[in-house]
N, C-alpha and C positions, 0 to 999 in steps of 0.2 A: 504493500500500500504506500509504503514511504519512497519507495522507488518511485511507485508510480505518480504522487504529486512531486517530485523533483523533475521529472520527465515534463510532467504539463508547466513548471514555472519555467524550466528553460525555453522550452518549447514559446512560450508568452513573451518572453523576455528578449529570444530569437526576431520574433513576430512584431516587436516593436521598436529595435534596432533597426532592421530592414525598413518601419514605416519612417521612422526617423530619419535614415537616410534617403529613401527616396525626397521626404520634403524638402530635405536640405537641396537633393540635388536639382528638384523642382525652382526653389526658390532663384537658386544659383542660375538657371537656365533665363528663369525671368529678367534677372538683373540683368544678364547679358543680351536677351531680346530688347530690354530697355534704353543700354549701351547704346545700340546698335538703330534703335529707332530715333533715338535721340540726335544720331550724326546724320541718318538721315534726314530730317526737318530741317536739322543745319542748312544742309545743300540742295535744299528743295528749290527750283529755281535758279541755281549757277550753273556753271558751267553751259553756257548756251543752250541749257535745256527751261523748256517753260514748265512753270510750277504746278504740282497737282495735289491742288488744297480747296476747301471748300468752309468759308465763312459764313455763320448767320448773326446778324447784331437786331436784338429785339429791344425796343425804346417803351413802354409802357408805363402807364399811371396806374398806379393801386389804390390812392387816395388822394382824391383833386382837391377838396377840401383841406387835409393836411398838409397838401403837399408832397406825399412819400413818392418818389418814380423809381422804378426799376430795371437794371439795366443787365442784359446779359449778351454776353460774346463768346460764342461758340467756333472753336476752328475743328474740322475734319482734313486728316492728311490719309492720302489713296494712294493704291498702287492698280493697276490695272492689268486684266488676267481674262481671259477664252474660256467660256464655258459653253456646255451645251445647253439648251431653252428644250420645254417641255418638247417642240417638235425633234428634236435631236442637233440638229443643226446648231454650229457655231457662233457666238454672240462674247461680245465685249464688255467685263462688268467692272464694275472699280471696288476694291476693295480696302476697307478704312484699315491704318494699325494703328494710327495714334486721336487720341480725344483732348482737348485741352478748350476749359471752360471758365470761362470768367462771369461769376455776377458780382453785383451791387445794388442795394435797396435800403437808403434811409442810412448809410453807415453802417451797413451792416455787410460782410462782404463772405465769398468763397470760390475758392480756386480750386479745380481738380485737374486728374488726367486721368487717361483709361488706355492700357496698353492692350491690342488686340491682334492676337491669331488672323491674319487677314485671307487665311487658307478656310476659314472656317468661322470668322466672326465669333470667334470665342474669348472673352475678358479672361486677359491675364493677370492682370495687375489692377490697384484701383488706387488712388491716392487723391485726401483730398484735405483742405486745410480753410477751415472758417475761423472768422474772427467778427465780434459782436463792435455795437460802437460803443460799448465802452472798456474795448480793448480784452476781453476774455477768448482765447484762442483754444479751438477744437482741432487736432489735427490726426487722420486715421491712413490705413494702410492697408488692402486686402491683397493675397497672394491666393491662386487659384489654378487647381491643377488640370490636368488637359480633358476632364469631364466636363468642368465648368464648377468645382465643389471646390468653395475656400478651404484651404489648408490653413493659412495665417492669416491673423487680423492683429493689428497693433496701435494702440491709442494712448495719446498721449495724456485722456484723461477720462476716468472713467462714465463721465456723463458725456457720452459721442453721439454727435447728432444725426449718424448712420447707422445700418448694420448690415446683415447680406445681402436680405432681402429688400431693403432700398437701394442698396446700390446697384443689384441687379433689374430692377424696376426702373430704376436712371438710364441705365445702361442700354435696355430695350428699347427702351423710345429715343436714346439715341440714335439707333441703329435702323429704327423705323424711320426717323426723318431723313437721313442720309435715304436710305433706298426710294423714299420717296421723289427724292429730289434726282437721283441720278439714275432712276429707273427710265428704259427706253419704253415710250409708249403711251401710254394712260393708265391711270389709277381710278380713277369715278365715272363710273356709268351716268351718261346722259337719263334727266327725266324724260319720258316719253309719254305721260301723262295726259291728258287732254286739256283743254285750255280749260280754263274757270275763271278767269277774271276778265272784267267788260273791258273792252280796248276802246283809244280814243283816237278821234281819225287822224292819217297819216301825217297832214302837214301840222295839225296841233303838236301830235309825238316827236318830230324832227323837234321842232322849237323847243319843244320840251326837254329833251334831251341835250341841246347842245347848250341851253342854259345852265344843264348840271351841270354840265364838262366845265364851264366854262369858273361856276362855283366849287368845284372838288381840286381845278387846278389852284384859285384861291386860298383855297383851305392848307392844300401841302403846302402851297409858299409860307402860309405862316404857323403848320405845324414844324416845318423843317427851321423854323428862328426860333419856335418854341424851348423853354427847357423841359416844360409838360409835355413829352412831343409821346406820340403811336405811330410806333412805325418800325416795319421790320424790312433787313436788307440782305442780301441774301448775293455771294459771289463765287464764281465755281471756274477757278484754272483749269483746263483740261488739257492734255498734251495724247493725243490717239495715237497710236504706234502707223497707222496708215491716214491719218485726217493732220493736217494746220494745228497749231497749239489754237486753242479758243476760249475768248472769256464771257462767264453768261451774268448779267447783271440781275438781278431779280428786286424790284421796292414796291414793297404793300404797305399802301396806307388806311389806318383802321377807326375805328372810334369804337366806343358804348352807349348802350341804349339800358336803361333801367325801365326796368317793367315791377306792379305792383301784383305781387302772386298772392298775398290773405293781406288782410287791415295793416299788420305792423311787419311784413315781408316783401323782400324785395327780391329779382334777381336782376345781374346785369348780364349781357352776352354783348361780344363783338362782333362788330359788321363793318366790313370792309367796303371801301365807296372808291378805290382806285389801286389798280396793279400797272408795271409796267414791266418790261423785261426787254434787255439788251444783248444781243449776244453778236458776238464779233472773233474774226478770224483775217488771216491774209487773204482769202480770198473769198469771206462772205461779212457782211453786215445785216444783222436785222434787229427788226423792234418792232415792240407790239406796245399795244393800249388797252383797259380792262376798264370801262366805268358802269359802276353796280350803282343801282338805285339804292339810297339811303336806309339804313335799318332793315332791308331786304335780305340782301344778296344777292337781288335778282341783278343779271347784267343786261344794259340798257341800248349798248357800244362797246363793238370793238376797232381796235383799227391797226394794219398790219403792213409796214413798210422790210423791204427786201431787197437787196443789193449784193448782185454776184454775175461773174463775168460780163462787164458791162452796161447790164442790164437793170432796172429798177423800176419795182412794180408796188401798187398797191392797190391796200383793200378799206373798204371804210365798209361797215354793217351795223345798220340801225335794227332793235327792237322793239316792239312793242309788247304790254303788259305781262304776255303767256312764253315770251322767250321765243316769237315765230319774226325771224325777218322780213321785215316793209321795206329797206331802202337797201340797194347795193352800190356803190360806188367805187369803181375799180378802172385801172389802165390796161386789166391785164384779162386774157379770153377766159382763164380758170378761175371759175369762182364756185363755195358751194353754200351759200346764205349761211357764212361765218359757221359751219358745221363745228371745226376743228377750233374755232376759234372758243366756240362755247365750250367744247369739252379740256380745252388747256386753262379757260377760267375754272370752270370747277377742278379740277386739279391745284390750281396754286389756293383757293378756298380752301382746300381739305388742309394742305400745307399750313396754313396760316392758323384755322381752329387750332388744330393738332400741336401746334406749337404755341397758342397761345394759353391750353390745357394744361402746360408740365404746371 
């Protein structure tokens, strides 16, 4: 009997030596992925090669009354890699490895990174470091092995205002927006819905319409002087191993609507009343327009210039109430009453929610 529990303690003792050592060797492994991502970001962008990174900067107010605005700056760094698409066929996807995230709100601030597996979008590492305004500092550490299951967490105090399962809930919806943003295609199914709201005749709606424009471009001129400013920015280097390096400009501009939901309840939601988006290369330019009717969503115009070999065309597309085009206005024979144009507005709409949710 005495043998035999000396057998099971070595045996245990064997059993967690070996996990010991693999953490260690795991940790060790990180650190040098870390190393190593880290020089890359360095030289992201030299060596006459164009950068492949991807910024979002979100401007928002939390309390206009108080004053508090909040501000957060997200970078995504990529590499880019061939994979198959459910048809089988070869396709181009970018793959993030490093996270680095900057907020601030009212003096109150926090810095993280997320080292990432880009073979597999698996969080390696997690570090992150708050500090309150009046100077009380939180600073933690997660080490996570190639399942995706922290091995080590390290805090520098035991009231941390993380733990796995936040940080892996950060980390998701990082990775959602990134795929969002750099997914080939569409993400939101068009409504197909049938019309229900009374429309008003066409040259009232022209007027009507280009009065908003004419007021939402007002508005950013003095949201963009504001320090109470909404508004999110969104810019994406890309370097295609067979395409021009290209740079895609993306600016939503949003507000709040409060609605009273019982006697002494509120809620607020965001609505966005103008998107633009830039995107430019050596051998192409384009830009688009996005104007949503106020507190809606609905979009009201778009308008779609394009410049490439030569060549320069555009599109203007007027709405009316149900989202059905009345007016087309184009240089160019292809047109399909802004089909594409509405489903790339609902697209950056899902975008904007989604990130204005964290």
């Amino acid at each position: 009997m005495r043998t035999t529990i000396i057998c099971i303690i070595c045996l245990l003792s064997f059993a967690t030596a070996q996990a010991q050592n693999a953490k260690e060797a795991r940790i060790k492994e990180i650190r040098t992925a870390y190393a190593n991502a880290k020089k890359k970001i360095e030289q992201n962008g030299k060596h006459g090669k164009s950068p492949k990174d991807m910024s979002i900067v979100i401007n928002n107010v939390v309390d206009e009354e108080a004053e508090i605005y909040e501000f957060t700056d997200r970078s995504y760094y990529f590499d880019e890699a061939e994979e198959k698409d459910s048809n089988g066929n070869p396709e181009k996807v970018k793959r993030p490895y490093f996270i680095i995230e900057n907020w601030d709100c009212h003096g109150h601030t926090r810095y993280s990174e997320s080292l990432i597996n880009p073979r597999n979008n698996m969080l390696m590492f997690y570090y992150t470091r708050g500090e309150t305004d009046a100077g009380y500092v939180v600073e933690s550490r997660y080490y996570y092995d190639k399942s995706g299951k922290c091995i080590e967490h390290k805090h520098n105090t035991p009231n941390s205002w993380t733990d796995d399962d936040s940080v892996k809930e950060q980390f998701e919806h990082f990775i959602r927006v990134f795929k969002m943003l750099t997914k080939n295609g569409y993400n939101e199914p068009l409504d197909v819905s049938r019309p229900t709201k009374k429309t008003t005749p066409k040259a009232q709606r022209i007027k009507y319409i280009r009065d908003l424009y004419a007021q939402a471009k007002k508005r950013m001129a003095e949201n963009d002087k504001a320090d109470a400013r909404r508004d999110i920015y969104i810019t994406i280097h890309d370097q295609g191993d067979d395409m021009p390096p290209r740079t895609q400009e993306i600016s939503l501009y949003f507000d709040t609507v409060e609605d009273q939901v019982e006697p002494d309840a509120y809620s607020i939601d965001n609505y966005c009343y103008f998107i633009s988006e830039h995107s430019k290369s050596m051998s192409y330019d384009g830009y688009m327009e996005f104007l949503f009717e106020p507190k809606t969503n609905d979009l009201v115009f778009s308008y779609t210039r394009a410049r490439e070999e030569g060549e320069e065309h555009e599109w203007r597309y007027y709405y009316d109430e149900n989202g059905k085009c009345i007016e087309t206005k184009s240089n160019s024979e292809e047109t399909d009453e802004g089909f594409y144009d509405k489903r790339a507005a609902k697209d950056y709409l899902a975008i904007m929610k989604f990130l204005l949710e964290e």
